[in-house]
PLY file of the C-alpha trace (Angstrom):
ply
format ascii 1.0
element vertex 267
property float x
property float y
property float z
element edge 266
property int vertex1
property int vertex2
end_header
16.06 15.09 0.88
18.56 16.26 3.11
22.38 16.68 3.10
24.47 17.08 5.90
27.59 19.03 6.37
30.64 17.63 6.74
33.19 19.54 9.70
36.51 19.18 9.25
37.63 20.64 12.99
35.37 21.74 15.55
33.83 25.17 14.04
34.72 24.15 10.45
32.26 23.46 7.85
33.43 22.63 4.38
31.18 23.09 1.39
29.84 19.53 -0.07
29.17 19.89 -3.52
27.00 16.58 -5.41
24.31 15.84 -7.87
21.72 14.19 -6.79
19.83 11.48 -9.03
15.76 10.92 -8.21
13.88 8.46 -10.44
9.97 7.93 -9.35
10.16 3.80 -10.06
5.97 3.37 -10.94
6.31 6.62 -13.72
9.76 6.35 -14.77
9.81 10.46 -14.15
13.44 11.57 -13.48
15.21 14.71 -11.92
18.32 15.41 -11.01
19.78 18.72 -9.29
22.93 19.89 -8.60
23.56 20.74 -4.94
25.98 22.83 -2.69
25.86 23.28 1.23
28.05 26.10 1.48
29.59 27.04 5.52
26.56 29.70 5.69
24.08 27.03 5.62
25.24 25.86 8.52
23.00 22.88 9.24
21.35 21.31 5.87
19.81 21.54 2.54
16.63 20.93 1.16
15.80 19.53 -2.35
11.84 19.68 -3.19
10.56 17.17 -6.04
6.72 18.25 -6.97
6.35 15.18 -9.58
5.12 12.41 -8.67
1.07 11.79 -7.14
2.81 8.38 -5.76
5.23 5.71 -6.29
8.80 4.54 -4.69
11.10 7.29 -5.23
15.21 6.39 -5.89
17.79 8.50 -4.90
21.33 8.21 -6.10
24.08 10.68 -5.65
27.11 11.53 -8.08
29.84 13.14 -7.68
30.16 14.12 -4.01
33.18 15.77 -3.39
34.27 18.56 -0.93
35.74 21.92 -1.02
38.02 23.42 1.14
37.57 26.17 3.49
39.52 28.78 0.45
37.28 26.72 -1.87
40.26 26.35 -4.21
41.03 22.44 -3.63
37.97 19.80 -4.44
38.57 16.21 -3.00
36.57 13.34 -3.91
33.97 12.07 -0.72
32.90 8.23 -0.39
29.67 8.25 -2.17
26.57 7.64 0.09
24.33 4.30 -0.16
21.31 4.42 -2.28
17.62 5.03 -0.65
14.29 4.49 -1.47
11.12 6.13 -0.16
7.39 5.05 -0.49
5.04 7.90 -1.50
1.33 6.72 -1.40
-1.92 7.69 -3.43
-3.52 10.37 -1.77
-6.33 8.74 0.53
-9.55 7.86 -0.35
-12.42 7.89 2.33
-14.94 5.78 1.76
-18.82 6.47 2.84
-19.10 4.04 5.38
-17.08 1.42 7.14
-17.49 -1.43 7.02
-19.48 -1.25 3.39
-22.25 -3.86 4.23
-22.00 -5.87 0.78
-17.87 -6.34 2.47
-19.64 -7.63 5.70
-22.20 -10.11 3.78
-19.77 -11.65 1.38
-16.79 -12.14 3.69
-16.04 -15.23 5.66
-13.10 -16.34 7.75
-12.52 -19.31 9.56
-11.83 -19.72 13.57
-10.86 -22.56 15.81
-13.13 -22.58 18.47
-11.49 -22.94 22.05
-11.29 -26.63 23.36
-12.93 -27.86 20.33
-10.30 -29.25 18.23
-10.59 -30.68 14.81
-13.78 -29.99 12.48
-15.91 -29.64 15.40
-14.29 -26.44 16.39
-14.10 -25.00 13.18
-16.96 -22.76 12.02
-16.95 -19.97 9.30
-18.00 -16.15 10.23
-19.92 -14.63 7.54
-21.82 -11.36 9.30
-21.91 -9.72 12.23
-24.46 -8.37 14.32
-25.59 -6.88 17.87
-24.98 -9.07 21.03
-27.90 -10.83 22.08
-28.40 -12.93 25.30
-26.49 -16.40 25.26
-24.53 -16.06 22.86
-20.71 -17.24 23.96
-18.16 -14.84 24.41
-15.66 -16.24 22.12
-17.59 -15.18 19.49
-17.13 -10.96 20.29
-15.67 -8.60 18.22
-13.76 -7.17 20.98
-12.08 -4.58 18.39
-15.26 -3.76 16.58
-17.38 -3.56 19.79
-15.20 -0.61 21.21
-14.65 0.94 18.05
-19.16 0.80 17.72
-19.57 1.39 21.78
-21.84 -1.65 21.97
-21.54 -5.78 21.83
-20.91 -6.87 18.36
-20.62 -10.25 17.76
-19.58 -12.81 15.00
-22.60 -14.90 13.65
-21.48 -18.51 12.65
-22.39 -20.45 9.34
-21.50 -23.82 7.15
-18.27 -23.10 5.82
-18.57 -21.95 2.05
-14.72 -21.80 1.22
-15.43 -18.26 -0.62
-13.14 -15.80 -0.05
-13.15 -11.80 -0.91
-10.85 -10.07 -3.78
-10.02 -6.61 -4.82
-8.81 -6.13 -8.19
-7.71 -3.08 -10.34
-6.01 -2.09 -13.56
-2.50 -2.07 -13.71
-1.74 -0.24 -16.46
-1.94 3.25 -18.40
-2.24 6.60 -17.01
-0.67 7.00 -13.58
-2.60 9.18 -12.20
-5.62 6.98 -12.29
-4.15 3.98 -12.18
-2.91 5.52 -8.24
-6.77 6.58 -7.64
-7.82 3.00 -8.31
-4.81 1.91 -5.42
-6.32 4.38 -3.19
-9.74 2.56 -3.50
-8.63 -0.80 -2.86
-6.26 0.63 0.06
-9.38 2.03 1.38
-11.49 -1.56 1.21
-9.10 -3.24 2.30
-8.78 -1.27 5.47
-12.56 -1.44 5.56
-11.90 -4.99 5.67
-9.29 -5.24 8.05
-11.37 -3.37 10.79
-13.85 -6.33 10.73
-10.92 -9.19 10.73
-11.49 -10.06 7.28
-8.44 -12.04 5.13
-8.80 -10.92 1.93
-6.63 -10.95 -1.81
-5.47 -8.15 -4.22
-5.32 -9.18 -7.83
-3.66 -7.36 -10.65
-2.53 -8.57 -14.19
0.70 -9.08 -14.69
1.98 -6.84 -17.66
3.31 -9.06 -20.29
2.11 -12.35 -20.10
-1.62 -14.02 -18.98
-0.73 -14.27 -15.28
-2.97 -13.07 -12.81
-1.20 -11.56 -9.56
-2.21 -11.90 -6.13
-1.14 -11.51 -2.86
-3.37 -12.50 0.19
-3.54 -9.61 2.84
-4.45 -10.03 6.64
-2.67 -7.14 8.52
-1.63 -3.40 7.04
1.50 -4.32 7.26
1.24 -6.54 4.13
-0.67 -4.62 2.48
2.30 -2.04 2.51
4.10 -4.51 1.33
2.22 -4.69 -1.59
2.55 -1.22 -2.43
5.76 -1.64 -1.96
5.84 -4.27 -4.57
3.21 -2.39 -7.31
5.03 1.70 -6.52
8.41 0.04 -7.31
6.92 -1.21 -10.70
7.45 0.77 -14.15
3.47 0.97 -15.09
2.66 -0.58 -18.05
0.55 2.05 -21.18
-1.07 -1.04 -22.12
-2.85 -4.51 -20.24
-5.66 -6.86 -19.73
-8.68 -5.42 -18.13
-9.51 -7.26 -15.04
-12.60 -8.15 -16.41
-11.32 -10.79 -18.49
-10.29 -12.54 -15.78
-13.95 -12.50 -13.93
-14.95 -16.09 -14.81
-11.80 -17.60 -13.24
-12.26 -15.15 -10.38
-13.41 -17.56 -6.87
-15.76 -15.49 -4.39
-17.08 -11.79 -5.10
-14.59 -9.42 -6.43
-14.40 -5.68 -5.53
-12.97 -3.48 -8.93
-11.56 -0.28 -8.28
-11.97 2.24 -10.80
-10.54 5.68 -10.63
-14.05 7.19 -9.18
-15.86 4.18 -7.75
-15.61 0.62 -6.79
-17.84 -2.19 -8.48
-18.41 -5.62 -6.90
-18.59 -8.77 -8.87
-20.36 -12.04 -8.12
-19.73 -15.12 -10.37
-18.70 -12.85 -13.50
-21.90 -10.28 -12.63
-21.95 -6.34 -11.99
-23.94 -6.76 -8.68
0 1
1 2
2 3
3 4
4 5
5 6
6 7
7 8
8 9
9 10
10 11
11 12
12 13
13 14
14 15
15 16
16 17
17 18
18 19
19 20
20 21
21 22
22 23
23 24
24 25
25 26
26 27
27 28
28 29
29 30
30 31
31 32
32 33
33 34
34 35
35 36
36 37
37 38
38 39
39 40
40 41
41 42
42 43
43 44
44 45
45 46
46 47
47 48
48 49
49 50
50 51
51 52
52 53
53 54
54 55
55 56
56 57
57 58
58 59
59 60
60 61
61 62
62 63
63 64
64 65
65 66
66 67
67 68
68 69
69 70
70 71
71 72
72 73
73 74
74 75
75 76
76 77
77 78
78 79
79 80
80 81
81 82
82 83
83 84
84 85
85 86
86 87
87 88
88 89
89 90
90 91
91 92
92 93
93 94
94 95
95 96
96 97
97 98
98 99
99 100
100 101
101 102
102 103
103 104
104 105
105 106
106 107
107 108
108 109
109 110
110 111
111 112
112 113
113 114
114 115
115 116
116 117
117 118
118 119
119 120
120 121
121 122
122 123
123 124
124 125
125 126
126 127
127 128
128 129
129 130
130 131
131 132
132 133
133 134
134 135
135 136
136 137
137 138
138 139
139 140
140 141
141 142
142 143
143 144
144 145
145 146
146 147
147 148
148 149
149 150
150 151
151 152
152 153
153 154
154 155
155 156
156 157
157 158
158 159
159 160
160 161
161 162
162 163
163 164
164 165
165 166
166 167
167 168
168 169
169 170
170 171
171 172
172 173
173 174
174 175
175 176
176 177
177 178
178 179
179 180
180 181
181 182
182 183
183 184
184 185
185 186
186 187
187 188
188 189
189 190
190 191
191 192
192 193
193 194
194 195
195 196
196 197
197 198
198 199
199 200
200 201
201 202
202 203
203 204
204 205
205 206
206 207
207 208
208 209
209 210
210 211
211 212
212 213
213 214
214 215
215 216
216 217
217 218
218 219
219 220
220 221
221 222
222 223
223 224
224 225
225 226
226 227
227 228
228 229
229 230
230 231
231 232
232 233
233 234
234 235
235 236
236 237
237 238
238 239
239 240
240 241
241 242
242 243
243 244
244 245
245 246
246 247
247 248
248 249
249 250
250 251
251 252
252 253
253 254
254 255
255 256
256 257
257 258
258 259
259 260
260 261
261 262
262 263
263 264
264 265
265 266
């Protein structure tokens, strides 16, 4: 966090005194400092916060008010706009990417060019080396240079399954933020082979099951967004409750590992 200086004249810095407010949203951890950027400082200061492992940080400010150059006379300043920031759960790297269970299980759908209608929809469900004949609509131009070879998308009967990634929302912080890092992780996984995909959650208080269906990083940030701004629950329902209603395999992360589900069944 940093707070400017405010000059007065051209060569005069005033001292800015304020307290400044932070409250980690996901923990409900609070802090708040007292500050003072005195003429010496000359350009800033810096306020460190060592809590929290993750979550959407708040920052408020009270009481801004400036001194003058004697340091007898204190006069009230406007009081800044409030900020947020997004701190995320330290990465996790998984073994390989693309895990190949992700590959087998996944599916997306893609119109075919100058094939409209059914016709020209088919459903990808693995991918493999490029082998003579096969049409080039069906590369994985991003994959392929990411591999140094011809990848391409292999074609089957549509199956309507789709892929999910679930986790705990609820209890200790700490793990429940290792458990975002997994599904973070799988979900990138998933986005370097073009794969749509949904994160579910339980929603604290009621027998809701969240989701929120993720094709780009982009909304997946929003979704940390939405869980990091979220006071985290001591107590929920297990995902696993939840596996019978669950449509298509379903990746749980755990703090240390990631399970996948198929039709209610540790696979």
């Amino acid at each position: 966090v940093v707070v400017q200086p405010v000059v007065l004249q051209k060569g005069q810095v005033c001292t800015v005194k304020l307290r400044l407010l932070c409250e980690n949203r996901f923990t409900g951890e609070t802090c708040k400092q007292n500050m003072a950027l005195k003429p010496r400082d000359k350009k800033e200061a810096v306020f460190t916060w060592e809590e929290p492992d993750c979550g959407v940080i708040h920052f408020a400010v009270a009481r801004p008010r400036m001194l003058d150059i004697a340091g007898l006379v204190a006069l009230p300043l406007r009081r800044p706009e409030e900020a947020a920031v997004l701190v995320r759960p330290v990465p996790h790297i998984l073994p390989e990417v693309p895990p190949p269970a992700v590959v087998r299980q996944s599916s997306t759908q893609q119109q075919a060019p100058g094939r409209p209608g059914p016709a020209g929809m088919r459903e990808f469900t693995d991918i493999r080396e490029y082998r003579e004949g096969d049409p080039l609509r069906d590369v994985h131009w991003k994959l392929s240079a990411k591999l140094d070879k011809m990848i391409v998308r292999e074609a089957s009967i549509p199956s309507g399954t789709s892929i999910n990634l679930g986790f705990d929302f609820f209890g200790d912080p700490a793990l429940v933020s290792r458990s975002i890092a997994r599904v973070e992780a799988v979900s990138d996984a998933l986005g370097e082979v073009e794969r749509p995909h949904r994160i579910l959650w339980h929603q604290a208080g009621s027998k809701l099951v969240r989701e929120r269906y993720i094709e780009t990083k982009a909304e997946f940030r929003d979704v940390l967004w939405l869980l990091l701004s979220t006071r985290l629950p001591e107590q929920g329902e297990p995902m696993e409750h939840y596996l019978p209603v669950v449509a298509g395999p379903l990746f749980l992360a755990r703090p240390d590992t990631v399970e996948l589900y198929e039709d209610g069944v540790l696979k």
